[in-house]
C-alpha positions as CSV (number, residue, x, y, z in Angstrom):
1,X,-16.3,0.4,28.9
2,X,-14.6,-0.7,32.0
3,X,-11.3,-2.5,31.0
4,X,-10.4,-5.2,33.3
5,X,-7.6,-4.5,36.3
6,X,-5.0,-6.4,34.0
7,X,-4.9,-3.9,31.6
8,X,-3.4,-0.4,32.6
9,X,-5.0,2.0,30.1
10,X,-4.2,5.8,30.9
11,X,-6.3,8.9,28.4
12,X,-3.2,11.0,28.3
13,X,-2.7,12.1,25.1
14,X,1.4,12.0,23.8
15,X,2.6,12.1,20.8
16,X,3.4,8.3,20.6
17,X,0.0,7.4,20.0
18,X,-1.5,10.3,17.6
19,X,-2.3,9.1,14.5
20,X,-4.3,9.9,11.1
21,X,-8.1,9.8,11.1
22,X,-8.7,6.4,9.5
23,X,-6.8,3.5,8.9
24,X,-5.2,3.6,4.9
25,X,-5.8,1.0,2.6
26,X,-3.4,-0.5,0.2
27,X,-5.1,0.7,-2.8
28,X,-8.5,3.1,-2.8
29,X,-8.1,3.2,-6.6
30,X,-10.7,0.9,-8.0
31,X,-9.7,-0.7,-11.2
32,X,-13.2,-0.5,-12.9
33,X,-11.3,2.0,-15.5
34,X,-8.0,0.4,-15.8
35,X,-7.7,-2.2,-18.2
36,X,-5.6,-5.2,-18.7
37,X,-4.6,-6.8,-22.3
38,X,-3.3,-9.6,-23.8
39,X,-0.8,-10.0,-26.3
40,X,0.9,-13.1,-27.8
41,X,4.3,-11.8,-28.7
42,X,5.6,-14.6,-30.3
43,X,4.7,-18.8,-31.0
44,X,5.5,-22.2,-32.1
45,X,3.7,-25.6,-32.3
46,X,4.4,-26.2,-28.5
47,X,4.1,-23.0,-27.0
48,X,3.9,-19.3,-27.0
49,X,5.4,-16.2,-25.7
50,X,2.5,-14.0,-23.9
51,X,2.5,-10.5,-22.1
52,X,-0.3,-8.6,-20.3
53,X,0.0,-4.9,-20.2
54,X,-1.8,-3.1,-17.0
55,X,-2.9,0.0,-18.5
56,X,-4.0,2.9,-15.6
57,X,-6.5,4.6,-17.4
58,X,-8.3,5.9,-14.1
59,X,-7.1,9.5,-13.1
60,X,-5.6,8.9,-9.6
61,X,-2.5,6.6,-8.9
62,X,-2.8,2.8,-9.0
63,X,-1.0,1.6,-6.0
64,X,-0.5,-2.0,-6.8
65,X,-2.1,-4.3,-9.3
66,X,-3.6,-8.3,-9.1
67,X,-4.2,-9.7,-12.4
68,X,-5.8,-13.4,-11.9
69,X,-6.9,-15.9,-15.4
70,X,-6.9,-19.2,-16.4
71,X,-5.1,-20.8,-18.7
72,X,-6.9,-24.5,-20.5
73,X,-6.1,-27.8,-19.2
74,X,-2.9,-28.5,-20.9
75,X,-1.5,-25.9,-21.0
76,X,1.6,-24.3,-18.1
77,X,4.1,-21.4,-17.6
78,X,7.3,-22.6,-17.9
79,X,8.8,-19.1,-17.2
80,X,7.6,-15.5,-16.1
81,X,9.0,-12.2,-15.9
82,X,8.2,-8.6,-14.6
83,X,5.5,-10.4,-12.0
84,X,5.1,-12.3,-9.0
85,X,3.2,-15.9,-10.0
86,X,1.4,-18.1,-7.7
87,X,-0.2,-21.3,-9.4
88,X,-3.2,-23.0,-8.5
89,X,-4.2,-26.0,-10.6
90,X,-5.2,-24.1,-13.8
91,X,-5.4,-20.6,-12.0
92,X,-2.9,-17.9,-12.5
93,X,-2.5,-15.3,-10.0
94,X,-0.1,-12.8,-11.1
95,X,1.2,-9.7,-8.4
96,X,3.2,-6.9,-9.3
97,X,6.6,-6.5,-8.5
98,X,8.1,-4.0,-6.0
99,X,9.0,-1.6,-9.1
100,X,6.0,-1.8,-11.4
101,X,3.1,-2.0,-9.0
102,X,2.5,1.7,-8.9
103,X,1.1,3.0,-11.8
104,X,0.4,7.0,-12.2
105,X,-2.3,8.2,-14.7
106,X,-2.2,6.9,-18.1
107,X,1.1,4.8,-17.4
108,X,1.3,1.5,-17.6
109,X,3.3,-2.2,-17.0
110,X,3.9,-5.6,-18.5
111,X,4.7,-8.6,-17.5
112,X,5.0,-11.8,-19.7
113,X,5.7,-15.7,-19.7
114,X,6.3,-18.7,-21.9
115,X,3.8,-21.3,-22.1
116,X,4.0,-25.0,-22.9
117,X,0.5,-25.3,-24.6
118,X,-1.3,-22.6,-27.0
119,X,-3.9,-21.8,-24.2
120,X,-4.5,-18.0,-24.0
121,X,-6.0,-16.3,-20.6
122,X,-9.9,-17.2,-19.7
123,X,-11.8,-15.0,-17.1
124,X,-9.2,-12.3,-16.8
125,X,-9.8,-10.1,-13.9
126,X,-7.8,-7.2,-12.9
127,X,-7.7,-6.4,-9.0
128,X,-11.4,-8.3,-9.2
129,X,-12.6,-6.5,-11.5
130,X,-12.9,-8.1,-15.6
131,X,-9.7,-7.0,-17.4
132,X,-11.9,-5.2,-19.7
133,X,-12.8,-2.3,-17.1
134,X,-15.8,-4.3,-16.4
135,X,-16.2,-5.2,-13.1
136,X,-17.0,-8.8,-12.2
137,X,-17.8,-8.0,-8.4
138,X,-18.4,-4.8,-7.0
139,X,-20.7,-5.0,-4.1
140,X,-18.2,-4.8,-0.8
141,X,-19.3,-7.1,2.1
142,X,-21.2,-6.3,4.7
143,X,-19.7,-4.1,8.0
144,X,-18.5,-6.4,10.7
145,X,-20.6,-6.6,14.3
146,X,-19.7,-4.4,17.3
147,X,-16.2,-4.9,18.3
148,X,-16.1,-6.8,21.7
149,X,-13.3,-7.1,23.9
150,X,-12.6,-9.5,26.2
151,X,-9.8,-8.9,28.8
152,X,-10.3,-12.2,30.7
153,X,-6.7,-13.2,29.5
154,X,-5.0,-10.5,27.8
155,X,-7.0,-8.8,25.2
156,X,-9.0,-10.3,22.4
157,X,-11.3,-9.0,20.0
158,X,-14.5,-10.8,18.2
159,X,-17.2,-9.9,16.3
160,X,-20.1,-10.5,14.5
161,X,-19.4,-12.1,11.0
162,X,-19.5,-10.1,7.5
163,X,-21.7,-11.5,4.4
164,X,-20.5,-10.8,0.9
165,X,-22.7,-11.7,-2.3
166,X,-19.5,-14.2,-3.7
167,X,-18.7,-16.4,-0.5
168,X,-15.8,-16.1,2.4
169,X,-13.9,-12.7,3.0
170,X,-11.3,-12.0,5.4
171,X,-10.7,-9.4,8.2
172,X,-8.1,-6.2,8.6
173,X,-7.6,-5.5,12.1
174,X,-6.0,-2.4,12.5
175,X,-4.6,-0.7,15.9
176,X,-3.9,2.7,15.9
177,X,-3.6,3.2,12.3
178,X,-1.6,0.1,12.1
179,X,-2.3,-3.4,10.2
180,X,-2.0,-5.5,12.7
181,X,-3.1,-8.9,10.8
182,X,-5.6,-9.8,8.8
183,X,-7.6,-12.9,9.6
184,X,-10.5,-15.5,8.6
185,X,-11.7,-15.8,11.5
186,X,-13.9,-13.3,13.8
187,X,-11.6,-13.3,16.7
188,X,-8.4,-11.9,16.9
189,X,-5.4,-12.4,20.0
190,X,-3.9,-9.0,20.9
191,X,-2.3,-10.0,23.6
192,X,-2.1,-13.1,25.5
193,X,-1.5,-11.7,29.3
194,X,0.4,-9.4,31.6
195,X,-0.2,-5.6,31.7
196,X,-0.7,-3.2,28.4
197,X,1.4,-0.1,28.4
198,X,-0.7,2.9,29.8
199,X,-2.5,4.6,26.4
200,X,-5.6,4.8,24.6
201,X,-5.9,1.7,22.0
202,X,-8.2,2.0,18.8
203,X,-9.2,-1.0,17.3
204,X,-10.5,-0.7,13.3
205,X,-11.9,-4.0,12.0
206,X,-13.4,-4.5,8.4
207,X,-13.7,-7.2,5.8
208,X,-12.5,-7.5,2.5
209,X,-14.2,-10.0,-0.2
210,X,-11.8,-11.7,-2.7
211,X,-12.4,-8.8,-5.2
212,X,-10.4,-6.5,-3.1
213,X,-13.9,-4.9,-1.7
214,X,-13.9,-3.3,1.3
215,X,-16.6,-3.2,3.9
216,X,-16.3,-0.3,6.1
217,X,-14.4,-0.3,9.6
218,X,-15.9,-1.4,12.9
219,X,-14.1,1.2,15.6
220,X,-13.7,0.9,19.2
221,X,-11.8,2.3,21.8
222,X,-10.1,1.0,24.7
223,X,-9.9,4.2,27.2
224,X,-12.9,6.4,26.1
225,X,-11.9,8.9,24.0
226,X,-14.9,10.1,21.9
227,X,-18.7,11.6,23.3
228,X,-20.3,9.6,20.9
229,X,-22.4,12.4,19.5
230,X,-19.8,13.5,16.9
231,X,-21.2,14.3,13.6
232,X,-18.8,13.6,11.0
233,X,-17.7,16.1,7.8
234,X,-19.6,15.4,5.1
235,X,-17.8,14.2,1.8
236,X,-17.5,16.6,-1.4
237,X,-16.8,16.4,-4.9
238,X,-19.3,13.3,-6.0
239,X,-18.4,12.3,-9.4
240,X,-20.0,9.8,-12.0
241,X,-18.9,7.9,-14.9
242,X,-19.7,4.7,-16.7
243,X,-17.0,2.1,-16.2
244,X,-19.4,-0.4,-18.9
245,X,-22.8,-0.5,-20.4
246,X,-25.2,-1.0,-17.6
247,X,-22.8,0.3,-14.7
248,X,-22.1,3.7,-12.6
249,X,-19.6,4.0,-10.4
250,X,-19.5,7.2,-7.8
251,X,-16.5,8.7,-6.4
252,X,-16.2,11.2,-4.3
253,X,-13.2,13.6,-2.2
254,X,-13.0,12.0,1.6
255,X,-13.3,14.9,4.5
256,X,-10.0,16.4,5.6
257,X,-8.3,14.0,7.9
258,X,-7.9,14.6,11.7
259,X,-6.4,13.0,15.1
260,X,-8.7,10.5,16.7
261,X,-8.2,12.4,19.4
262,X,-10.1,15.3,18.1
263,X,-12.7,13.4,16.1
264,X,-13.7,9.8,15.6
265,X,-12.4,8.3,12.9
266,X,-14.1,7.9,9.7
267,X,-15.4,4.6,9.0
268,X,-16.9,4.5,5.7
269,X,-19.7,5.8,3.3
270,X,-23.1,5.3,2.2
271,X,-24.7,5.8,-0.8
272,X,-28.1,5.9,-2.4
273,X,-30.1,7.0,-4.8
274,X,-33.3,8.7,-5.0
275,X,-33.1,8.5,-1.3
276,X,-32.7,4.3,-0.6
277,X,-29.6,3.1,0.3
278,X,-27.8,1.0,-2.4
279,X,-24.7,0.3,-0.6
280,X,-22.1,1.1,2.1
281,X,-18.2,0.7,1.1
282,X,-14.9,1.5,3.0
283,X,-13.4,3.5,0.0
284,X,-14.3,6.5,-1.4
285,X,-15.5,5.0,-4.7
286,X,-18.7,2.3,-5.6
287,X,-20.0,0.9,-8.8
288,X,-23.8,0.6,-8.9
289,X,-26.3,-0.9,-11.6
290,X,-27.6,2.0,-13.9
291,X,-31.1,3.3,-12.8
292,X,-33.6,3.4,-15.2
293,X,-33.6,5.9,-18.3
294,X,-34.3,9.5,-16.5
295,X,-33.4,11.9,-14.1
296,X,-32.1,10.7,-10.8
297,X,-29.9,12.1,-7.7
298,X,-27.3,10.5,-6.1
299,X,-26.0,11.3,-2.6
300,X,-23.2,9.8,-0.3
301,X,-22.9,10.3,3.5
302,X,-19.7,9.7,5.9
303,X,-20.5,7.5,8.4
304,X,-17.7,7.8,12.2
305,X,-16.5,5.6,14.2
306,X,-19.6,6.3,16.8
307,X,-22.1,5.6,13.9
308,X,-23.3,9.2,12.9
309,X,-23.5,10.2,9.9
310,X,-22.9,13.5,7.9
311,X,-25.1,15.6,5.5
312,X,-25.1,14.2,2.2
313,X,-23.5,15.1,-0.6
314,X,-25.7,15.0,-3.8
315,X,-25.7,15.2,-7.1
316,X,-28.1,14.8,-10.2
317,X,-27.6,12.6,-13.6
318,X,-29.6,12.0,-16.3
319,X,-29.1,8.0,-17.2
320,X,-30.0,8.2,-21.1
């Protein structure tokens, strides 16, 4: 593109503005093997003493854990511990600390509170998914449109709206490898005026449904940078297990990282099987109905931040 005369944008390449490949999320653990349970420690006529223990039962690190439930009319929390509650009517939101939010393989934390009521936790999910390992929404939303600058006053970005099969989601904007906010609407305010220091800017946008789904990024440049012909690695190590009866969910290795300067960024995957596309996600992991009884293959392609994509990775499994 051809930036506007406000903005002073130079290609020289320093080391102020190198950065990773991609933009990291908070967490690219899913939670559709971890598990949280319920435990009433302790009661009386009026009330009870309840924990929840997060149990990691996946085999990479949990960075950070969201348990959500309801508790029935009539019944509160009077007092909490080892957890961060927000309260919305009957809704329970429950965050992890800054100590007991990472959790390695097989570890676990609790966190507790004493009710007024004998109401026990109803729809219990566990970074969106059910607190049983079940997932109770899986399918990320859609990639946001082309990002589109406007320089008229400043720089602003917009772009065309995400869908998600549960209702609203929220944007991540990202610049350079940086969070930069993260909005509901499809317009974000970089900067309001005067003259941007002379470098290349990346933009990253990409929505994220109230499960904690991520959609993958929408890239784009301000100073070109990339050909646009780049074919990205292709991803390795495609895995499969069965987080619940009737579900798959694929992981799979991300390529090694690199500067944008050498190669555009990743900016998600997708997946089929038996050749159609069944979804694309910004993580490196998806859950997916179960196919019908039989042989099937699986494969999962990178997609860059010029939309090409890489060779697939495949792999075959026998749904029994």
């Amino acid at each position: 593109m051809k930036p506007s005369a406000r903005i002073a944008v130079a290609v020289t390449l320093s080391a102020a503005v190198l950065a990773p490949a991609a933009p990291v999320a908070a967490s690219s653990v899913s939670a559709a093997s971890a598990v949280a349970v319920f435990t009433r420690v302790a009661q009386w006529p009026a009330g009870y003493v309840g924990n929840i223990t997060v149990r990691n039962d996946t085999a990479a690190t949990l960075d950070g854990w969201r348990v959500e439930f309801d508790l029935a009319a009539g019944t509160r929390v009077t007092s909490s511990y080892s957890g961060v509650f927000t309260r919305a009517g009957d809704h329970y939101t429950v965050r992890n600390e800054s100590w007991n939010g990472r959790l390695a393989p097989g570890s676990s934390a609790t966190f507790g509170w004493v009710a007024d009521g004998q109401g026990t936790p109803a729809g219990c999910t566990l970074n969106g998914f059910d607190c049983s390992g079940v997932p109770a929404d899986y399918t990320a939303p859609t990639r946001p449109g082309p990002l589109v600058f406007d320089t008229s006053a400043g720089l602003a970005l917009t772009w065309a709206p995400s869908t998600d099969d549960h209702g609203a989601v929220s944007y991540e904007v990202y610049e350079s490898d940086q969070l930069r906010a993260k909005v509901t609407d499809t317009r974000y305010v970089y900067s309001t005026g005067g003259t941007l220091p002379p470098r290349v800017y990346i933009f990253a946008v990409r929505a994220v449904d109230a499960a904690g789904n991520p959609s993958p990024y929408s890239y784009r440049s301000l100073g070109q940078i990339w050909r646009g012909d780049e074919v990205p690695a292709a991803p390795s190590g495609l895995r499969v297990d069965t987080p619940a009866a009737g579900l798959l969910r694929l992981s799979w290795t991300a390529p090694a990282a690199s500067s944008p300067f050498v190669a555009p960024p990743i900016a998600g995957y997708e997946v089929t099987l038996d050749g159609v596309t069944v979804g694309q996600v910004g993580n490196t992991a998806i859950v997916v109905p179960a196919p019908p009884t039989g042989a099937h293959t699986f494969g999962v392609r990178s997609i860059n931040a010029v939309d090409r994509y890489s060779a697939a990775a495949e792999l075959g499994h026998v749904v029994s």
